[in-house]
C-alpha positions as CSV (number, residue, x, y, z in Angstrom):
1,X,-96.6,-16.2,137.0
2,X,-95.1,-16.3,133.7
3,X,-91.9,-15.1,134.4
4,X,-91.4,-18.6,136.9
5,X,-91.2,-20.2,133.3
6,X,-88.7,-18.1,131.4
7,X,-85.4,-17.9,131.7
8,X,-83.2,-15.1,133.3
9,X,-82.0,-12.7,130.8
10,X,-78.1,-11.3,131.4
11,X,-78.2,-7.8,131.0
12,X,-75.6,-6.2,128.3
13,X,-75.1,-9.7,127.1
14,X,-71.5,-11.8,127.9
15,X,-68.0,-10.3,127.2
16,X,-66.0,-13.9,127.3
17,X,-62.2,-12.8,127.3
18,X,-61.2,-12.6,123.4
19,X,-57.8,-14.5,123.4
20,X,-56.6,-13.0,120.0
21,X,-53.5,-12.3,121.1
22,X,-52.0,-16.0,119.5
23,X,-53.4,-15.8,116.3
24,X,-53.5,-11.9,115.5
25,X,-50.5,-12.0,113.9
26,X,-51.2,-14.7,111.3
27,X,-52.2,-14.3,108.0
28,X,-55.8,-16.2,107.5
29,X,-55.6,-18.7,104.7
30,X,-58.1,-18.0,101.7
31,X,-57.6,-21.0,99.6
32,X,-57.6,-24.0,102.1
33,X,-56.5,-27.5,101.4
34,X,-59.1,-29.7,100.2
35,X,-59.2,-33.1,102.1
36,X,-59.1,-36.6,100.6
37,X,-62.6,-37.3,101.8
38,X,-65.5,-35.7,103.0
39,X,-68.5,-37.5,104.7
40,X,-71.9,-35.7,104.1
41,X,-74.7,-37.0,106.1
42,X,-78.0,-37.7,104.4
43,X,-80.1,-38.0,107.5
44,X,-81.0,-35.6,110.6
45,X,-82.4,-37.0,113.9
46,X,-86.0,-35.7,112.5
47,X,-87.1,-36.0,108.7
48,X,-86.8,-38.3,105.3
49,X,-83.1,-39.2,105.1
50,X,-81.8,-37.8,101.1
51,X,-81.4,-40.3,98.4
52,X,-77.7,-40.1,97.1
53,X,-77.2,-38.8,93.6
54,X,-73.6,-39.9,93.4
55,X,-71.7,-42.8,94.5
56,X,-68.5,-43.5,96.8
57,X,-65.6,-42.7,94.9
58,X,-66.8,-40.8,92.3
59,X,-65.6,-37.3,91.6
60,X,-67.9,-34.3,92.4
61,X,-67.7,-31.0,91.0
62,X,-68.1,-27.7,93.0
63,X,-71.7,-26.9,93.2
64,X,-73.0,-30.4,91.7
65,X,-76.0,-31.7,93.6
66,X,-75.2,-34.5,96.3
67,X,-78.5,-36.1,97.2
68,X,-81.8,-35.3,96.9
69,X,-85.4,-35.8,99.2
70,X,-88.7,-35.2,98.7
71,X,-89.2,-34.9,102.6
72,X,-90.6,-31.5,104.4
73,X,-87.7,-31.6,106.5
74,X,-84.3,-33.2,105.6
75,X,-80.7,-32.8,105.0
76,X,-78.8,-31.8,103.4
């Protein structure tokens, strides 16, 4: 009876054609552009939304703490 509720396994898992063929001879890029701005959202659909520690426009340093909540679950 439980088996009505669960859903079908695929056997061996998928194989989707890999499409490599464009890209595998590019070089992948290590040190990527960093873009002008960058949106971080403080609130998921569930959970306290994070208070902002910085302000728009102000420079952040790698690793510096964005925002910050007290909630059991929230972003980021």
């Amino acid at each position: 009876m439980l088996s009505f509720f669960t859903k079908p396994r695929i056997r061996g898992g998928v194989h989707a054609e890999e499409r490599k063929a464009a890209t595998a001879t590019q070089p992948i890029i290590l040190n990527f552009p960093l873009p002008e701005k960058l949106y971080i959202p403080l609130q998921q659909h569930v959970g306290k939304p994070a208070e902002p520690l910085i302000r728009v426009g102000d420079k952040v340093l790698k690793g510096q703490l964005l925002a910050y909540s007290q909630g059991m679950i929230s972003a980021p």
